[in-house]
Every structure is written in C-alpha cells, then in structure tokens.
C-alpha positions in Angstrom: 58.2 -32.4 46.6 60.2 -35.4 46.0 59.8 -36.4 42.2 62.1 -39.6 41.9 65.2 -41.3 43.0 67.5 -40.6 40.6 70.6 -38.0 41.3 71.7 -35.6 38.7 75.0 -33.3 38.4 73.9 -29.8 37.6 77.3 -28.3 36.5 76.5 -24.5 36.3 78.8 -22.1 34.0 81.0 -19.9 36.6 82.5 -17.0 35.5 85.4 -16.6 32.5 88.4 -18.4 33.3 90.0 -17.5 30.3 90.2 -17.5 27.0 91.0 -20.6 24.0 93.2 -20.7 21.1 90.4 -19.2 19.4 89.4 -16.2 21.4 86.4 -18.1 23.2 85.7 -17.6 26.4 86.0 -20.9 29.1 84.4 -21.5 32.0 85.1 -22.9 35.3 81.7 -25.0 35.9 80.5 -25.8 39.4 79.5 -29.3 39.7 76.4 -30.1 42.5 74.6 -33.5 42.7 71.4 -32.9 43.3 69.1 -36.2 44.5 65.2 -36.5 44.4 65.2 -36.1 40.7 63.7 -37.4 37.5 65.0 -37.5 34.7 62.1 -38.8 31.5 62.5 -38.8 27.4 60.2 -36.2 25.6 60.9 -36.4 22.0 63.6 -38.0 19.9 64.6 -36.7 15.9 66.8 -38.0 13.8 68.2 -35.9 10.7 70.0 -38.3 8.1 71.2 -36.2 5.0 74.8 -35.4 4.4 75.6 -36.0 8.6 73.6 -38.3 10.5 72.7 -36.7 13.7 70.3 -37.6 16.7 68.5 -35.2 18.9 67.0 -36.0 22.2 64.5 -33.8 24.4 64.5 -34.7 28.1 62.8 -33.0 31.0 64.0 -33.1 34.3 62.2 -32.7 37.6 63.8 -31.7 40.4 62.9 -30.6 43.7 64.1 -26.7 44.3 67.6 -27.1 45.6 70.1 -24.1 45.0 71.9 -25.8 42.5 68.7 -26.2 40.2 67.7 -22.7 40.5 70.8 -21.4 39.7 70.9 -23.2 36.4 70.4 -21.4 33.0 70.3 -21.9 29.4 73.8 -23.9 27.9 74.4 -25.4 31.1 74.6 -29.3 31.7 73.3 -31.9 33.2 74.8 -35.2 33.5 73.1 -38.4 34.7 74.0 -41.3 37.1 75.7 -43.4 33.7 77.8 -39.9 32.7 75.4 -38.5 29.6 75.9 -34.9 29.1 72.8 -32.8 28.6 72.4 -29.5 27.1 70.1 -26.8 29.0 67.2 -25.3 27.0 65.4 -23.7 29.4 63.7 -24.2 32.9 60.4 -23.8 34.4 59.9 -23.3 38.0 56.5 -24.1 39.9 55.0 -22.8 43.1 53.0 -24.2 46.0 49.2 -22.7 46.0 50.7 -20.8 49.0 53.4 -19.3 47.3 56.4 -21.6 47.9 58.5 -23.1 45.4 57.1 -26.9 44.8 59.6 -28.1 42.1 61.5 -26.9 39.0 61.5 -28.7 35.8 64.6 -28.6 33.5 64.0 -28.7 29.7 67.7 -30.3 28.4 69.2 -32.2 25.0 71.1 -35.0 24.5 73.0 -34.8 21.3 75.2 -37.5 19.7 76.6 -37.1 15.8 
C-alpha cells in the first residue's frame, strides 16, 4: 500500500550514548526517510492558564518499511518543512492474507 506522497524522517532512539550533566541518558538516533507516507491533523488543544501551550495529534500512514516498524513510543518524526513530532503509539495492519498492508503512527506536535 502506497498511502501518499509525502516523505517522513523516522529517527529511531539507538542505544545510550552517554550520559548529560544531569545523569540522563542520550541517545544516538538513526535517521531513515521513509517515502509513500501521509501525514493528516487529528485533534488540536490549546491550554491558556499560567503558560500558553498548544497540542497537536497527527496520524501518520506509512507503508511497512523497516524503519516504521522499528519505531516506538518517544521517538520522532519529522516532516518535509523540519517539524518535530513526538511518538505516542503505532498501529500496524495486515492484508486479509496475513501480510503487513500499512502501519499508522499516532505522533504530537508540541509548541509552548
């Protein structure tokens, strides 16, 4: 399945590289563009009290490449204009035969 034209990064967490000032861990990510995908707005939120902050729910569907099954949640993905997205979660769907069809990537854009 071919879902749309547009070509996403996914840039999957490696393994530690180290650790930060503060103790955290840091990753090396692995960067793969991955074409045939689209990438469509689900819900938008904005919170306005002491901070003003904006939440935006995308889904992305992609045909099965490696790159897109190897992603999990707190990865990124980042479009063709260089927005970061956050991974939620993924869902991956099979052919009536068995086969994997396509995968669709539940991710948030965040700005504050």
């Amino acid at each position: 399945m071919n879902p749309g034209s547009d070509t996403i990064v996914f840039s999957v967490r490696g393994s530690v590289a180290g650790r930060n000032a503060d103790g955290i861990a840091t990753y090396t990510p692995t960067n793969t563009p991955v074409t045939g995908c689209f990438l469509q707005p689900m819900t938008l939120s904005d919170k306005v009290g002491d901070t003003e902050f904006a939440e935006a729910t995308h889904r992305c569907i992609s045909p099965p490449k490696a790159a897109v099954i190897a992603v999990q949640a707190e990865d990124r993905l980042i479009d063709k204009n260089g927005v970061s997205y956050r991974v939620v979660g993924k869902k991956v769907y099979n052919t009536w035969s068995g086969g994997l069809d396509h995968i669709t990537v539940i991710c948030q854009e965040q700005d504050g």
